[in-house]
Structures are given as C-alpha cells and as structure tokens.
C-alpha positions as CSV (number, residue, x, y, z in Angstrom):
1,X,-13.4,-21.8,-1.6
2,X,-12.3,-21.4,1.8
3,X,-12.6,-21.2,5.6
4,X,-15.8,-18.7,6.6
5,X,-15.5,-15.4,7.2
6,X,-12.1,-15.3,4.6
7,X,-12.1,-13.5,1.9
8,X,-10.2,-13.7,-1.4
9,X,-9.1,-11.1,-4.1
10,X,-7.0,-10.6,-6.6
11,X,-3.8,-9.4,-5.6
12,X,-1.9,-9.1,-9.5
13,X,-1.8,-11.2,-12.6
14,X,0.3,-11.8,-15.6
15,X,2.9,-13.8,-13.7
16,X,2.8,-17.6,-15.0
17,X,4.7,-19.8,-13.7
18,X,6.2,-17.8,-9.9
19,X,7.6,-19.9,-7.6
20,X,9.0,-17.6,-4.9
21,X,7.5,-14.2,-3.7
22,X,9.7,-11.5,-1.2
23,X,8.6,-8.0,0.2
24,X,11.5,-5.1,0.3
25,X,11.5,-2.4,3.3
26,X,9.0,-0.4,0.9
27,X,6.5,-3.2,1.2
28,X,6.7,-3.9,-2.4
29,X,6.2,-7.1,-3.6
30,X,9.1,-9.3,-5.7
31,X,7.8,-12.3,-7.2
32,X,10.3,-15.5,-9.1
33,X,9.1,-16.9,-11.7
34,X,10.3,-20.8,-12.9
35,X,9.0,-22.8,-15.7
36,X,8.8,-26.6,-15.8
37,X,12.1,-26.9,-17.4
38,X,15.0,-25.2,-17.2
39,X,15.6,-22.9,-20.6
40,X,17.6,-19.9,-18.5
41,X,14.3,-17.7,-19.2
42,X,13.1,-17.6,-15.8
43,X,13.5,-14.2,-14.1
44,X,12.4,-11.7,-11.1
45,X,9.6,-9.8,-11.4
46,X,8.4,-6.5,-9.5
47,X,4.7,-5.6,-8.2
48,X,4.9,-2.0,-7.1
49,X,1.2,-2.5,-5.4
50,X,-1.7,-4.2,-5.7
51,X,-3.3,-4.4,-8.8
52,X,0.2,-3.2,-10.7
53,X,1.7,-4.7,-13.9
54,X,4.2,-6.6,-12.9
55,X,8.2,-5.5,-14.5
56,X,11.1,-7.6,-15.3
57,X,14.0,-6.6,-13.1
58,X,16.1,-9.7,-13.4
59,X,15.9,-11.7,-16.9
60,X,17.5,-14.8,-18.1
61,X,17.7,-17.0,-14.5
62,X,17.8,-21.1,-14.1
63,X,14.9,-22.0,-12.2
64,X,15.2,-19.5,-9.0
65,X,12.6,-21.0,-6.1
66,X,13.9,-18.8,-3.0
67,X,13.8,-14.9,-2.7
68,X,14.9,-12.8,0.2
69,X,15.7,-9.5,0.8
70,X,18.5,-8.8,3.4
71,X,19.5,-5.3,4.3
72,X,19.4,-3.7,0.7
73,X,20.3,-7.2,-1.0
74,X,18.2,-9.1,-2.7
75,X,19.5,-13.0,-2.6
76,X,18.2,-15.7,-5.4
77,X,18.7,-19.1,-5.1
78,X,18.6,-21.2,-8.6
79,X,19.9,-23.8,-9.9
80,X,23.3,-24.9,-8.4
81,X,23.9,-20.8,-7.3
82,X,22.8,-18.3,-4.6
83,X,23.0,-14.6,-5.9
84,X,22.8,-11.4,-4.1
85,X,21.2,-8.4,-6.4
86,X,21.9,-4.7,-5.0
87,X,22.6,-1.3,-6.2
88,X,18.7,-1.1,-7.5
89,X,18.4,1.5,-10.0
90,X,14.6,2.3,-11.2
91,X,14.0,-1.3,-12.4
92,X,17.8,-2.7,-12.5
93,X,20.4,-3.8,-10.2
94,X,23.8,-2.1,-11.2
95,X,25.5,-5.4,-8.9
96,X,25.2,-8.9,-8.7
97,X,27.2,-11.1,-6.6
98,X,27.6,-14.7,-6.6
99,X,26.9,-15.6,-2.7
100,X,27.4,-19.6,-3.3
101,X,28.5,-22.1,-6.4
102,X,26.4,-25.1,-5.7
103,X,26.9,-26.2,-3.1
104,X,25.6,-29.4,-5.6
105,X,26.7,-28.8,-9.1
106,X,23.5,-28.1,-11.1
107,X,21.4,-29.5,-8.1
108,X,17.8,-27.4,-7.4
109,X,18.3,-25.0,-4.4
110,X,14.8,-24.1,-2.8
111,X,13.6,-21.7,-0.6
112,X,16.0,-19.2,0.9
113,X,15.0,-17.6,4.4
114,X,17.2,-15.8,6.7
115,X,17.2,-17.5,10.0
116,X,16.7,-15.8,13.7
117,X,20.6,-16.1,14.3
118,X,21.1,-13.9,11.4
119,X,22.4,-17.0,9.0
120,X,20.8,-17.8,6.1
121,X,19.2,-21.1,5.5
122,X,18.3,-23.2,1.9
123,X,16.8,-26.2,0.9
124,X,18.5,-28.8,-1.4
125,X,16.5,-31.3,-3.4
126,X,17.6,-34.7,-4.1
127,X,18.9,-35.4,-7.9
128,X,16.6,-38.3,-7.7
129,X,13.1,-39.8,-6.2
130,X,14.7,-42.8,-4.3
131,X,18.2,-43.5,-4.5
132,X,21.5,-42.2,-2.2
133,X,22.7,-38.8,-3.1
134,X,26.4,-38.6,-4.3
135,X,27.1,-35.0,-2.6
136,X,26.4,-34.3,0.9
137,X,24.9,-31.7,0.4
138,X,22.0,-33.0,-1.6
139,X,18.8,-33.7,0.5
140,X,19.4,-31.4,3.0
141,X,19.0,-28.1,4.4
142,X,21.8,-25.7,4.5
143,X,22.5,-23.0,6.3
144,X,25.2,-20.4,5.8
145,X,26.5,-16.5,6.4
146,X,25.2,-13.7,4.6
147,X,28.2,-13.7,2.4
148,X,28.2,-17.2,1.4
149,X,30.7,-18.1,4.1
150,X,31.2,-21.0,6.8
151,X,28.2,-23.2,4.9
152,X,27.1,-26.5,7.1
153,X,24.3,-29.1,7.2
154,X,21.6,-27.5,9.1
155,X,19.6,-31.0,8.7
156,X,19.7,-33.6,6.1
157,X,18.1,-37.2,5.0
158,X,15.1,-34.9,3.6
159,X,14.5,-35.8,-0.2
160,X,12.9,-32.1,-1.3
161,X,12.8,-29.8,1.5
162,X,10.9,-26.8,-0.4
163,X,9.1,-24.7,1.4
164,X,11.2,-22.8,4.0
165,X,9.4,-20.5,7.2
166,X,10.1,-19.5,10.6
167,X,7.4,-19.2,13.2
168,X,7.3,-15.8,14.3
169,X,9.4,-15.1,17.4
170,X,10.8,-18.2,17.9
171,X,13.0,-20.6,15.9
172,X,11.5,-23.3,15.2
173,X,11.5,-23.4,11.5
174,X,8.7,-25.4,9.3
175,X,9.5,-27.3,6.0
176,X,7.7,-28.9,3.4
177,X,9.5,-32.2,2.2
178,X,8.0,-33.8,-1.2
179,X,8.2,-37.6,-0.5
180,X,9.4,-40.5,-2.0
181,X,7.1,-41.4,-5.7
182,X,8.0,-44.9,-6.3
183,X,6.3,-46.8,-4.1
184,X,2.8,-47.4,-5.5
185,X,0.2,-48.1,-2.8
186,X,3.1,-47.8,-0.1
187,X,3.4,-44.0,-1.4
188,X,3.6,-41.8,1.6
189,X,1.9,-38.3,1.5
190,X,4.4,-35.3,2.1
191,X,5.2,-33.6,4.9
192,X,4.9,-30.5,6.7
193,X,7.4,-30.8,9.7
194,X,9.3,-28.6,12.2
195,X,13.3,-28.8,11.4
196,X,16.1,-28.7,14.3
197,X,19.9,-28.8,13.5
198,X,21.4,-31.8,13.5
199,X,18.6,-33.5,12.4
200,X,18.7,-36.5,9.9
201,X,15.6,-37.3,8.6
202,X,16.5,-40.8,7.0
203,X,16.3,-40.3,3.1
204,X,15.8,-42.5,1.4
205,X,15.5,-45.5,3.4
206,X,12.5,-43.7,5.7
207,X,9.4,-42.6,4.0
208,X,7.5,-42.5,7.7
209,X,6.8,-46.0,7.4
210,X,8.2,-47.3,10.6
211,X,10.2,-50.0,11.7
212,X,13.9,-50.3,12.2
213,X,14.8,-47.8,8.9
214,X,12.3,-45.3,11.2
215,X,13.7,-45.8,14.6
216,X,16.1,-42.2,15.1
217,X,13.8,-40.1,12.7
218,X,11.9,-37.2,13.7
219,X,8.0,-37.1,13.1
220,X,6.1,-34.9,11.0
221,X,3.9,-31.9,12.5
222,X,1.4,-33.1,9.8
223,X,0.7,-35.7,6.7
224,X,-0.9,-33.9,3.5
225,X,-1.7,-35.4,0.3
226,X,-0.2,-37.9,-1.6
227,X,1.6,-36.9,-4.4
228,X,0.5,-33.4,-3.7
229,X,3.8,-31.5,-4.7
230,X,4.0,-29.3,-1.2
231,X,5.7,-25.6,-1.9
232,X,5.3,-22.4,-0.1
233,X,4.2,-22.6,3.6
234,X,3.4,-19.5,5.2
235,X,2.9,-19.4,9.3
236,X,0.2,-17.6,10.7
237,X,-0.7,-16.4,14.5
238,X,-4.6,-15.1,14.7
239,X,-4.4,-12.6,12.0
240,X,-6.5,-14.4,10.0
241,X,-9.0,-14.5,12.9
242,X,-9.8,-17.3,15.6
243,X,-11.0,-19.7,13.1
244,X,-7.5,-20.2,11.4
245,X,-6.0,-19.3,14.4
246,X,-1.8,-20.5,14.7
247,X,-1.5,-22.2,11.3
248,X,0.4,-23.5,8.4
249,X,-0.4,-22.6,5.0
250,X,0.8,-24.8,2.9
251,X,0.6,-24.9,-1.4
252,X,0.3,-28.6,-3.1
253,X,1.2,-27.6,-6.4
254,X,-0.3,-30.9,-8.1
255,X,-3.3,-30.9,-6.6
256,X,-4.6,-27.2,-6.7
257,X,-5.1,-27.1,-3.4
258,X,-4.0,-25.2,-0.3
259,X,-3.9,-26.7,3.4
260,X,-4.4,-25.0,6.5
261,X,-2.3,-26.5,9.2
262,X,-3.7,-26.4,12.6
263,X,-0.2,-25.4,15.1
264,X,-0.6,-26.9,18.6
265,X,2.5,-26.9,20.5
266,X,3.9,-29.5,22.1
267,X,7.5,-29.8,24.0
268,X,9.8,-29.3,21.2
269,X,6.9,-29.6,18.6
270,X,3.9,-29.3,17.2
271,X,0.9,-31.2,16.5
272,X,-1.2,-30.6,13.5
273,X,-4.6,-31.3,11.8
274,X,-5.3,-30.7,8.6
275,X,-8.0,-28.4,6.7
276,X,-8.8,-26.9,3.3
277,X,-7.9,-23.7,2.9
278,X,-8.1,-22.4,-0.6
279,X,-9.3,-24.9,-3.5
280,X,-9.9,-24.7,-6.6
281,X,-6.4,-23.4,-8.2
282,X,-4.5,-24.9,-10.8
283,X,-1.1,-25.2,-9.3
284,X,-0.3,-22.8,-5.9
285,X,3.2,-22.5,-5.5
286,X,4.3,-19.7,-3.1
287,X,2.8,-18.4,0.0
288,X,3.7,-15.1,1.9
289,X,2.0,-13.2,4.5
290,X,1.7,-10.2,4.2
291,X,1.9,-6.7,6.7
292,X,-1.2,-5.4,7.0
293,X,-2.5,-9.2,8.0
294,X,-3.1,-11.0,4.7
295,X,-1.5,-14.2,2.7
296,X,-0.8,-13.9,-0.6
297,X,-0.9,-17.5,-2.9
298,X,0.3,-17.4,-6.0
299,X,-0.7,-19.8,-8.8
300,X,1.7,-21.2,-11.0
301,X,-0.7,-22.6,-13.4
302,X,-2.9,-19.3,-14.3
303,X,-0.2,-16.1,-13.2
304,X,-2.9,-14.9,-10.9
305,X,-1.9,-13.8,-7.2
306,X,-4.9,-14.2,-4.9
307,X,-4.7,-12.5,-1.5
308,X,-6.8,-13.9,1.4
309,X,-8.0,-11.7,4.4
310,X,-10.5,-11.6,6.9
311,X,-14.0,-10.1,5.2
C-alpha cells in the first residue's frame, strides 16, 4: 500500500538478498546483491529491462552495499575495498581495479555516490553498536578521487551512515544513519539527515538525546522508526506528482516498510515529516529513481524489484 494516485509493479525478480542498485549510460539497470553474512558469494547482477532475467556479471564479492557507475567504470564498495569494474565484454569485465584497501580493515563500506564536485563519497559503519571506533575512519563518511586518491573525512561521529543521495542540483547530500541498539526504552529511532563537511555528529556519546553530549551536533531532517534498519534513500522533486512532492524515500529494512520524507527547506536545511510510502514488504533495501520518473525498491527479503509511478 501506498500514497493515492501511485502505482506499483513489478520491475524484475529472482534477486534475493540486493542491497545496492546503479543505472549505466544505456539505462540498464545493475543490481548488488549481499547476504546476511559474509561467505564471498555475494555478486553484481545485470537487468537488461524490465521484466528481464537478471545475469551474474561479477561473482564471488564480500558483502558490496554501494554501486556506481562513473564514466565507463563501474565502482563497488565491499567489505574493507572499493573496486572499479571496466572493459565490459557481453556479461564480463576484462579489468578490475582496486580503487581503495579499507580504508578500515575488514570494516563495512556503504553506499558509494559520486558527489557534485566530481569526488566520490562512501559511508563507513561502526565495528560496533556503542563503543569508540579504533580507526578514524570508522563511523564516518569519506570522500575521495575517482582513483582512490587524496581520501579525507567528509563527516564523522555517525555510527552506520548507509544510505547515500544528493538532492538534485544542489549539494546537499542526505544520509540514513542506523542508531545506537543498546539502550532499551532510551533507544533512539534512526535518522534521515542532511550531511555537510566537517561535520561530527557525536558517536557514540550522542544518540539525539540532548544535553551537554548533544550541544555541537547537527539535527536530523527527520526521526523514523525505532530499530527500523534505514537503507536506500532516494530524493525526489514532483515526479511522483504534487502529493509526494520534494521527498525522501527512505527503506527500513527491519520493518518492511518504506518512508516518504516530506523536504521543506530551511537555511542550510531541511525540515521533514514523515509518511508511509510502500508497506507491506519483507525487508526493502535499496532505492533508485529512475529516468523516465519512477523509483524502484528492491526487497531484500523476497528478490522482487517493485517500481512505483504515478497511475
């Protein structure tokens, strides 16, 4: 179920477990796929069209959760690597390159997007729900060169920055952040929140509960569910009609649902309120718009891409 005046189809199926989808120049779409644990099965997958099989192009990956293409690379980031994948032949690459080691040995890189100033920028979870990361690079988002080069803390203090996305023509770029777990009844929800550099957002000793451990942190654009798992967020300008309007679209793996994000400006940020916008799925994980107008979700739990467009 959704907002009137939506409507949803299926897009493709036979993909369980995708956590990351990209489009290439052809408009075609590629699609990640990561299971619970790592076993170095996961891979990339390709859906020609709508309604295609999808084909292995890329076996035997560690938990990739960030596709982008760049130019005629495509870059993967899994665990403790980024890759670049080019030289596509039919279904296979003929090169891979190694773009970054780490920068956290073994640590879970995110999304991947490639920012307005023409660096790339990554998310980096937290080995750990509450404690102090060893590495400074763990919590944080990074942000680097095309070929891996000149990496820096874009922001940090964020425990699982996941979901990665640039509003369009501008740069303000919105993140999911997965929250602390620990703290029983005192269990924040996560986070949907517009990023600047330089920013620290105070993991782990702010969870958004105020006081003196909150008193230089930046505020959230909105508070979702508890618990809820937040991946893919997708940003969205009227193309989904006046009733969605600007908004985020964000996927709580955990609890099958997907949020709509209401984006009101305001200075340097934004303001939102939040809205069902797809229920009903097992666990939606990534979240792309599309050309032509559309956003795609893709459920983790049943391998089923649903794509949602005006009726």
């Amino acid at each position: 179920m959704g907002p009137a005046g939506l409507k949803a189809t299926v897009y493709a199926t036979g993909l369980p477990m995708m956590s990351a989808f990209a489009f290439d120049s052809q408009g075609r779409l590629w699609v990640a796929t990561a299971a619970y644990t790592d076993e170095g099965k996961d891979g990339i997958y390709l859906v020609s069209s709508a309604g295609a099989t999808p084909v292995e192009v890329i076996p035997g990956l560690r938990t990739p959760l960030g596709l982008t293409w760049y130019g005629n690379r495509l870059y993967v980031s899994s665990l403790g690597r980024v890759d670049a994948f080019s030289g596509l032949r039919g279904t296979r690459f003929t090169k891979r390159q190694t773009i970054l080691t780490g920068p956290v040995k073994g640590g879970e890189n995110n999304n991947i997007v490639l920012g307005p100033d023409g660096r790339m920028v990554m998310g980096i979870s937290a080995p750990c729900d509450h404690c102090r990361p060893a590495s400074r690079w763990s919590a944080t988002i990074v942000s680097f060169r095309p070929d891996g080069t000149d990496l820096r803390v874009f922001a940090q203090g964020i425990r699982a920055p996941f979901g990665l996305a640039y509003y369009p023509g501008r740069s303000d770029l919105f993140v999911t952040m997965n929250q602390r777990d620990d703290l029983g009844g005192g269990t924040p929800g996560d986070w949907l929140a517009v990023v600047r550099q330089g920013q620290d957002w105070g993991f782990p000793g702010c969870y958004g509960q105020g006081g003196v451990a909150c008193a230089k942190t930046p505020k959230p654009t909105a508070v979702v569910d508890k618990h809820g798992a937040v991946g893919g967020v997708a940003i969205v300008t009227g193309q989904l009609g006046r009733t969605v309007g600007a908004s985020a679209i964000v996927a709580e793996w955990a609890s099958g649902k997907v949020q709509r994000i209401s984006l009101n400006r305001s200075g340097a940020t934004y303001e939102g309120s939040v809205a069902p916008f797809l229920t009903g799925l097992k666990n939606p994980l990534p979240v792309l718009t599309t050309g032509d107008g559309a956003v795609l979700v893709g459920d983790w739990g049943t391998g089923t891409i649903y794509r949602i467009s005006q009726a």
